[in-house]
C-alpha positions in Angstrom: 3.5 12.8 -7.8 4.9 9.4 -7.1 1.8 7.4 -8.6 3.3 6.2 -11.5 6.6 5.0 -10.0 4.4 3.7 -6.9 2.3 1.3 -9.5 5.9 0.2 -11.1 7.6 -0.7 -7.9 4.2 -2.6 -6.7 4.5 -4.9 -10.0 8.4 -5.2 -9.6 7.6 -6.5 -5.9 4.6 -8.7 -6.4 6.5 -11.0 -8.8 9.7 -11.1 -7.0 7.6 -12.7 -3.9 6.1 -15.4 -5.7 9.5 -16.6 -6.0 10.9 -18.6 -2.9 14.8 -18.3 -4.0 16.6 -15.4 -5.8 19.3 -16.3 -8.2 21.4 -13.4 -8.9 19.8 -13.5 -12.2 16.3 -12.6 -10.6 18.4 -9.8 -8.5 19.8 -8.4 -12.2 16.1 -8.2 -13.9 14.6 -6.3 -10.8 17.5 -4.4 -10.7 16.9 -3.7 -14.6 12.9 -2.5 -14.2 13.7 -0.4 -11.3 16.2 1.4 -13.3 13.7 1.9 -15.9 11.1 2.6 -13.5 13.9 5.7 -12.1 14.8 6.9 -15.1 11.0 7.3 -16.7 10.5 9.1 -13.0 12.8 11.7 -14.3 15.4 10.8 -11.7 19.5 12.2 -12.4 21.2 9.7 -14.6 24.1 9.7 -11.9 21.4 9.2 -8.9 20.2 6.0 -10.8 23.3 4.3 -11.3 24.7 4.9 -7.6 21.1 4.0 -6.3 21.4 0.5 -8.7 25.0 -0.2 -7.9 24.2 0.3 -3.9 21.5 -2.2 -3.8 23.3 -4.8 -6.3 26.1 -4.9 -3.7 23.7 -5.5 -1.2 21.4 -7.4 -2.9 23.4 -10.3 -4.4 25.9 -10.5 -1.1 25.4 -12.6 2.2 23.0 -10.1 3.3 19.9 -12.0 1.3 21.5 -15.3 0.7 21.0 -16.0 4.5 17.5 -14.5 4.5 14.6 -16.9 5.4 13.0 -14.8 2.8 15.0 -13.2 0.0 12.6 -11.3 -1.5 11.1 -9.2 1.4 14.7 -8.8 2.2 15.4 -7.1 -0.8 12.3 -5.2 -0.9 14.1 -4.2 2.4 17.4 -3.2 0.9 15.6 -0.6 -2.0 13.7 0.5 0.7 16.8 1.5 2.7 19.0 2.9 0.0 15.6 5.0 -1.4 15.4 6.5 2.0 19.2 7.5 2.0 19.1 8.9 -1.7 16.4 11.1 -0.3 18.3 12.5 2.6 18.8 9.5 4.8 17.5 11.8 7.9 15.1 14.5 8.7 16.6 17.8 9.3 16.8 19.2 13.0 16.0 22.7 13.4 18.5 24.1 15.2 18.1 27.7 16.9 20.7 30.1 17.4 22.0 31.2 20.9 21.6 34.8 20.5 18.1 35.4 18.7 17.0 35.9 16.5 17.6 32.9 14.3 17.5 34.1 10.8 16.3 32.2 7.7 16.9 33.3 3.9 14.1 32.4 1.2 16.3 31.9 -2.4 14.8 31.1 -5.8 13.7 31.4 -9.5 10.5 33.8 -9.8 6.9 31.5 -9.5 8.8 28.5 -7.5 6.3 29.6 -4.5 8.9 31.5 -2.3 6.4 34.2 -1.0 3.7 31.8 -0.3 6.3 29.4 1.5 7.8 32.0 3.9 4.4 32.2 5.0 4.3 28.7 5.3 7.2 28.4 7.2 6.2 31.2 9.8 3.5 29.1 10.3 5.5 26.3 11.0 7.9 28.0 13.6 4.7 29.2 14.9 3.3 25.9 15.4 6.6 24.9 17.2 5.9 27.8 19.8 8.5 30.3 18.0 7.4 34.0 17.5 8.2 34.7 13.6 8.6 38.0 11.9 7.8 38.3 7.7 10.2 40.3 5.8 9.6 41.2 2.6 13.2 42.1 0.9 11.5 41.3 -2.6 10.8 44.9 -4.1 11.3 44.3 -7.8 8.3 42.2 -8.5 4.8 43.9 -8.4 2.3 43.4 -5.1 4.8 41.1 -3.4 5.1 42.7 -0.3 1.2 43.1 -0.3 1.0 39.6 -1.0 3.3 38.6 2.2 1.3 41.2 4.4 -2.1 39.4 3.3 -0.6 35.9 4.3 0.8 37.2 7.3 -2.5 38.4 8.5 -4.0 35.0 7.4 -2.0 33.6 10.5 -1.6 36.4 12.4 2.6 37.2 12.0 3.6 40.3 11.2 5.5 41.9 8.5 8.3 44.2 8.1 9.5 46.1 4.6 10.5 49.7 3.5 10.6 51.4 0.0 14.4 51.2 0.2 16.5 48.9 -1.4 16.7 44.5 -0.2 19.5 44.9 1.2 19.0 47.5 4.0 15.6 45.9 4.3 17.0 42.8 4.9 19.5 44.2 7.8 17.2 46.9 9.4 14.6 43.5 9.9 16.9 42.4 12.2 17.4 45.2 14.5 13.2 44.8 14.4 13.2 41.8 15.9 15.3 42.2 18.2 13.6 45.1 19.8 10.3 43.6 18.9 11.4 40.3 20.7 10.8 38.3 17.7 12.8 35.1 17.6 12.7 33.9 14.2 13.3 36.5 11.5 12.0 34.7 7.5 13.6 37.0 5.1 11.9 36.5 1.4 14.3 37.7 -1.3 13.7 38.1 -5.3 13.6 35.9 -7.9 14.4 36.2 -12.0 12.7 34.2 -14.8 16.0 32.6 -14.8 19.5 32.5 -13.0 21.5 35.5 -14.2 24.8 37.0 -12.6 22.4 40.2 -11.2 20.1 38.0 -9.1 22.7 36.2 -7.6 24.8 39.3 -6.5 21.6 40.5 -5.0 21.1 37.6 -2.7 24.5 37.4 -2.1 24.5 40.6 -0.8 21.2 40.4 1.3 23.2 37.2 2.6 26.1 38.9 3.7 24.1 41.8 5.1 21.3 39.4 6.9 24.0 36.7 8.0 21.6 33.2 7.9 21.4 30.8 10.0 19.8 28.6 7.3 19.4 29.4 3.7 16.6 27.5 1.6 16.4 27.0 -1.4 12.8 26.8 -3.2 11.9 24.7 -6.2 8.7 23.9 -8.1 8.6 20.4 -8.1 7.1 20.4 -11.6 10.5 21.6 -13.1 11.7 17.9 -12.9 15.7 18.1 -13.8 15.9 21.8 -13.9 15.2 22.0 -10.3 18.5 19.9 -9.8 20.3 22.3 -12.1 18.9 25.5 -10.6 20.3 23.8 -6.9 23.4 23.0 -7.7 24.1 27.0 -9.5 22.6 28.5 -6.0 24.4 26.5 -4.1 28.0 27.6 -5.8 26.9 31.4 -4.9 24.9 30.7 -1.5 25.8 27.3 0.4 22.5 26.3 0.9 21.4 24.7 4.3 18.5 22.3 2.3 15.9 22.7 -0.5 12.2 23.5 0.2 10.2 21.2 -2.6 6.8 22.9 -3.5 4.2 21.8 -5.1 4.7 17.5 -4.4 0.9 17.4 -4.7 1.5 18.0 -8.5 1.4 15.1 -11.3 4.9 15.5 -12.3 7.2 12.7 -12.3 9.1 13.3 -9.1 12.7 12.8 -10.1 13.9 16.3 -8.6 13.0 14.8 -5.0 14.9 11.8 -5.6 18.0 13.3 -7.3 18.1 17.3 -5.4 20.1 15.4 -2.3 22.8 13.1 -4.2 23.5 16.0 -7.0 23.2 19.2 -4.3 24.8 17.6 -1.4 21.9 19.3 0.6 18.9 17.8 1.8 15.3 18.3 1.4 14.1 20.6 4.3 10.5 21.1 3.9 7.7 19.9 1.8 4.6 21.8 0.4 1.7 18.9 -0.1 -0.7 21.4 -1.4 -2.2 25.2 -1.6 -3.0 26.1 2.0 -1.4 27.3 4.4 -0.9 24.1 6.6 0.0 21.8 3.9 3.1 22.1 4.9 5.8 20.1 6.8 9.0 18.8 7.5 10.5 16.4 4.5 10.9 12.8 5.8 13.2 10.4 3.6 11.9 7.4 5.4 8.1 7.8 5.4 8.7 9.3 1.4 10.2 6.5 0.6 7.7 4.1 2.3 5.1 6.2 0.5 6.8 5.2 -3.3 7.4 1.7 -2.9 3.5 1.3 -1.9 3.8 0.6 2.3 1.9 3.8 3.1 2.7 6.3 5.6 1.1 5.9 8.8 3.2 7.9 11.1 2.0 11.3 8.7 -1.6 9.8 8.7 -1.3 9.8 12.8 0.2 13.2 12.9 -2.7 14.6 10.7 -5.4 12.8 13.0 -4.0 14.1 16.4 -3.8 17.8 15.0 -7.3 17.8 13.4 -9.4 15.4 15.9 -10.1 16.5 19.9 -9.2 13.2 22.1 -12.3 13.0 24.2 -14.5 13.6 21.0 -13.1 10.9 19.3 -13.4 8.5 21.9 -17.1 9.8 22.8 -17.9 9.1 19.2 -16.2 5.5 19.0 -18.7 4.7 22.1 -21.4 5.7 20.3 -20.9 4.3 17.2 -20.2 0.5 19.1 -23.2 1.2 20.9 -25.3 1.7 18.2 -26.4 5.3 19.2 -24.2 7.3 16.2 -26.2 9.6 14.5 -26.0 11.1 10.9 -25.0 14.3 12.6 -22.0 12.3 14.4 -21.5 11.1 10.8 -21.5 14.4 9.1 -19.1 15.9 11.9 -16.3 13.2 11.5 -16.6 13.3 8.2 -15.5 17.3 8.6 -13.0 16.6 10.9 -11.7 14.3 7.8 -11.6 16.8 5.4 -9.4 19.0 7.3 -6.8 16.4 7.3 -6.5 17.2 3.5 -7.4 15.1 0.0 -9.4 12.1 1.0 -6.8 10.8 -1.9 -4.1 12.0 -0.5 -5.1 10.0 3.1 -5.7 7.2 1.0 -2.1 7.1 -0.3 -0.8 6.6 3.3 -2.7 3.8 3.9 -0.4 0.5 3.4 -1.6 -2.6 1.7 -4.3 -1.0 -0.2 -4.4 -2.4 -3.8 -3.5 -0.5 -6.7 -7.1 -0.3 -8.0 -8.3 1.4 -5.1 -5.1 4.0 -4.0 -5.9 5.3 -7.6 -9.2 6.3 -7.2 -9.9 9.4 -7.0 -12.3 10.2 -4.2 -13.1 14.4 -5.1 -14.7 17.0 -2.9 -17.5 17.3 -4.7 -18.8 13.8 -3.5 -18.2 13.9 -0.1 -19.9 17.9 -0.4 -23.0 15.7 -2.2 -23.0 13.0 1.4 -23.2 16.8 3.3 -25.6 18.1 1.5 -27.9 14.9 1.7 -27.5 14.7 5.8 -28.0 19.2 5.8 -31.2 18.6 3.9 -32.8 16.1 6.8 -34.6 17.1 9.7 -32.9 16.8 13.6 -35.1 13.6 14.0 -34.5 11.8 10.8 -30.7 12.6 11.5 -31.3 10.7 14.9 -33.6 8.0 13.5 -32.9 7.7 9.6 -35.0 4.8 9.7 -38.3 7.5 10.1 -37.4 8.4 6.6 -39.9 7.0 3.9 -41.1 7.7 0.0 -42.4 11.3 0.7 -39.2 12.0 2.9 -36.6 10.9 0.5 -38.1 13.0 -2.5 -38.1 15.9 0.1 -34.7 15.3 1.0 -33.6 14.9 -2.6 -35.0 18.4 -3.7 -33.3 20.0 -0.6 -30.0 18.5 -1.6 -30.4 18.5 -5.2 -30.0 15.0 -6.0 -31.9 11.6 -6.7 -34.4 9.6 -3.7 -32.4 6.6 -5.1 -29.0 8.6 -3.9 -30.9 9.5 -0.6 -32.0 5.9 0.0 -28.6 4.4 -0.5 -26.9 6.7 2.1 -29.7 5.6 4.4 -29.5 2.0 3.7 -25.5 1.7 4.0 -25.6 4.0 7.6 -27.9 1.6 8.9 -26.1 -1.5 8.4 -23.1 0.4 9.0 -24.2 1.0 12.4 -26.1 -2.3 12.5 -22.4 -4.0 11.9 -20.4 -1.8 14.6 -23.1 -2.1 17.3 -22.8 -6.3 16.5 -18.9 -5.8 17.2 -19.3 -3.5 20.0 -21.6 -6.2 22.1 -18.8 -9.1 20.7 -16.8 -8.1 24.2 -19.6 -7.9 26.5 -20.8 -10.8 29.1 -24.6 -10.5 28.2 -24.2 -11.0 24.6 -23.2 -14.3 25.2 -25.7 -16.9 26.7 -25.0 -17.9 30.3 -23.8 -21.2 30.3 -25.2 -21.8 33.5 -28.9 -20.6 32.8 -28.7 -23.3 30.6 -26.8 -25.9 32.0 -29.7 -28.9 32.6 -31.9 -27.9 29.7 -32.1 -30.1 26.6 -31.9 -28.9 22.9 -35.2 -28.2 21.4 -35.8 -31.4 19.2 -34.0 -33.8 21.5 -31.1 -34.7 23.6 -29.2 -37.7 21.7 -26.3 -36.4 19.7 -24.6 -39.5 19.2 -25.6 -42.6 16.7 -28.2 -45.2 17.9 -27.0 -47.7 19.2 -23.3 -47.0 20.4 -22.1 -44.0 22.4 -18.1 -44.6 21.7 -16.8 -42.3 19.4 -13.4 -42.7 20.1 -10.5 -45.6 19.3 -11.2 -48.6 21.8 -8.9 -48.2 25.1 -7.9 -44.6 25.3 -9.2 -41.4 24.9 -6.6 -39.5 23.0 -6.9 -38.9 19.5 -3.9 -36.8 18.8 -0.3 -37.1 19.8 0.8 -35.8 23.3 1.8 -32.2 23.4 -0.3 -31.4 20.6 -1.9 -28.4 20.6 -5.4 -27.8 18.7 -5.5 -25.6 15.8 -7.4 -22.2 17.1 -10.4 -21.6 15.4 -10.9 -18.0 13.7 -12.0 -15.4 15.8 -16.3 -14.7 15.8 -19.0 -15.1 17.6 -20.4 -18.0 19.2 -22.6 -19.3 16.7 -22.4 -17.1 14.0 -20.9 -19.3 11.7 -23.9 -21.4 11.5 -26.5 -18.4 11.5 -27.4 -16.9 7.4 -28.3 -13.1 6.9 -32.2 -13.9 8.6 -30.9 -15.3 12.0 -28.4 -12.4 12.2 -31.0 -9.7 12.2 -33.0 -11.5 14.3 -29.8 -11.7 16.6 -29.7 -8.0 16.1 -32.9 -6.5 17.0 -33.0 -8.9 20.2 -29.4 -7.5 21.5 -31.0 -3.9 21.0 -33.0 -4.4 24.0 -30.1 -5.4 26.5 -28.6 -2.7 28.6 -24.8 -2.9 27.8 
């Protein structure tokens, strides 16, 4: 969603650090382009100017004057103030004392409210609550049926009557109680558009139901409506926060940057996609991170401790340094990846990548073509790709349904994949390197003199020292002994002999 502001802020950046001083000049032009940049994002007029006049006071004051370097200190500053227009903090779930805690589902008709109560259950769940489903929307055709099937999908139930939302709504409380459910998600009905009959309803589903929280959710695709449609729920309702769906879209994001200044309310809960678990709390800072290009590594972490098993992981890292992974260790990390959502979405979160390759697009229909190349191999030529010749490539190919030359490639790049990591994994190790005292007395093969005939001095006449005292000598760059001096022949050679050492 944030692509297109993303690519404008990374320009805005890269020139202002090729300059060593700012002059308040410089500060006005950046501050020009990433007003432009806000406003072509779709961003509220009024958000823009407070968001520009914040980081002009900031910008042109002491606060970057005294910086050793200006221009990472203002890239500093915008980051700050970005993170406060989009909330500032993350919002603490707070439970009530007296169970159970009660939350109210608001919104136009095809914003995703069904389909994010059942996201949120989920969520509680995940935090170790016991959720109840209640579906109070009884105008709009197969809705309740439509909560019941994504209740079952993660095992919560679901409570509604053919009565009317509002005793619905109240008798679902009275169920939980006696049912010893702790969180009660009440979904309500929605209009094609805000009228005075809709709001009376959930007014009076509010009063009946008595909230802890009410949310309010909006399609992230309605750019500046969805600030409009806040602010006129949030006159009836007084909304806790804002659930944003669909920030997986290609809109220009402007409602997610503008819902928290205009509302006064904060974006609860973000909806990165169609299933079930793309779904989690909103976080200003990481958000914020994510649009000025720095990536967001504390989501990317999150995702790879729920999806990968601990030991696993490490068991696999120690095979694939000792040059023992497999194509089916490959072909089971690269499911484990998949369940962490949109290779392009993981890419997105990782900082410093260039613009040319965060852009790709990396679909599932390659990675399915990598499966289907690794299913169509026997248990062996998984183990030992290397086996695999002419005749077992074309076989391969046919299984899979694509080209030897496609079957070959993946070959050749595991192998000197693995070739690379197993070099790095023996890097550490004591009998990698040659013992120095194996061959202390021996002389180089081709002769022992390495200094001129005729004169052994190398240094100035009456000392030693060559440098000035207390000087430290530059540290070379980390590799291995040798290597620097070894071409692409010598390091294979280097290779095959270290896969005969017992590590």
């Amino acid at each position: 969603m944030f692509e297109s502001l993303t690519d404008t802020f990374d320009g805005i950046f890269s020139r202002l650090r090729n300059k060593g001083v700012l002059s308040e000049a410089d500060v006005d032009e950046v501050l020009r382009e990433i007003r432009v940049a806000l406003l072509e994002a779709d961003v509220n007029l009024t958000v823009v100017k407070s968001l520009r006049d914040r980081i002009k006071q900031r910008a042109i004051g002491e606060e970057v004057h005294k910086a050793l370097n200006p221009a990472q200190q203002v890239v500093k500053i915008v980051n700050e103030e970005l993170t406060t227009s989009l909330g500032g903090e993350t919002i603490e779930i707070r439970y009530s004392s007296r169970p159970p805690t009660v939350v109210m589902m608001a919104g136009l008709q095809g914003s995703g409210k069904t389909t994010s109560s059942a996201k949120l259950a989920r969520w509680f769940k995940s935090q170790g609550r016991n959720p109840l489903l209640v579906g109070a929307d009884l105008q709009r055709p197969a809705a309740v049926e439509q909560l019941r099937t994504l209740g079952g999908q993660i095992d919560v139930p679901v409570f509604s009557e053919p009565s009317d939302p509002v005793t619905v709504a109240a008798r679902a409380i009275d169920e939980a109680r006696s049912s010893g459910k702790d969180v009660v998600i009440v979904d309500t009905a929605g209009r094609l558009a805000i009228d005075e009959a809709l709001m009376e309803e959930v007014r009076q589903i509010s009063i009946a139901a008595q909230p802890d929280y009410t949310f309010l959710v909006v399609d992230a695709m309605t750019g500046q409506d969805a600030v409009t449609v806040a602010e006129a729920f949030h006159e009836k309702l007084e909304l806790d926060g804002v659930i944003l769906t669909k920030l997986d879209g290609d809109a220009r994001g402007g409602a997610a940057l503008s819902v928290k200044e205009v509302v006064g309310r904060p974006i609860a809960f973000a909806a990165t996609g169609e299933k079930l678990e793309d779904f989690d709390l909103f976080h200003p800072d990481r958000m914020a991170s994510r649009i000025l290009g720095m990536g967001d590594m504390l989501t990317l972490i999150e995702k790879a401790e729920q999806t990968f098993e601990k030991d696993e992981a490490e068991e696999a890292a120690a095979r694939l340094l000792d040059g023992q992974f497999t194509l089916d260790d490959f072909l089971d990390q690269m499911q484990q990846l998949k369940k962490m959502g949109p290779l392009t979405n993981l890419m997105g979160m990782l900082p410093g990548l260039p613009k040319e390759i965060r852009d790709v697009e990396i679909g599932d229909r390659e990675v399915n073509r990598i499966e289907a190349i690794v299913r169509s191999m026997t248990p062996n030529e998984r183990a030992q790709p290397e086996t695999i010749d002419a005749s077992r490539r074309t076989r391969i190919a046919t299984g899979s349904g694509t080209n030897p030359s496609d079957v070959a490639g993946l070959v050749s790049q595991f192998t000197e994949m693995r070739k690379m990591m197993k070099r790095f994994g023996g890097a550490g190790t004591k009998k990698s390197r040659p013992s120095k005292r194996k061959n202390k007395g021996k002389k180089r093969k081709g002769g022992g003199r390495v200094t001129p005939k005729g004169g052994g001095r190398t240094t100035p006449k009456g000392g030693g020292r060559v440098t000035p005292k207390g000087t430290k000598p530059d540290k070379a760059p980390l590799m291995l002994p040798g290597l620097d001096r070894m071409d692409e022949a010598d390091l294979e050679k280097l290779a095959q002999e270290f896969e005969g050492l017992d590590r």
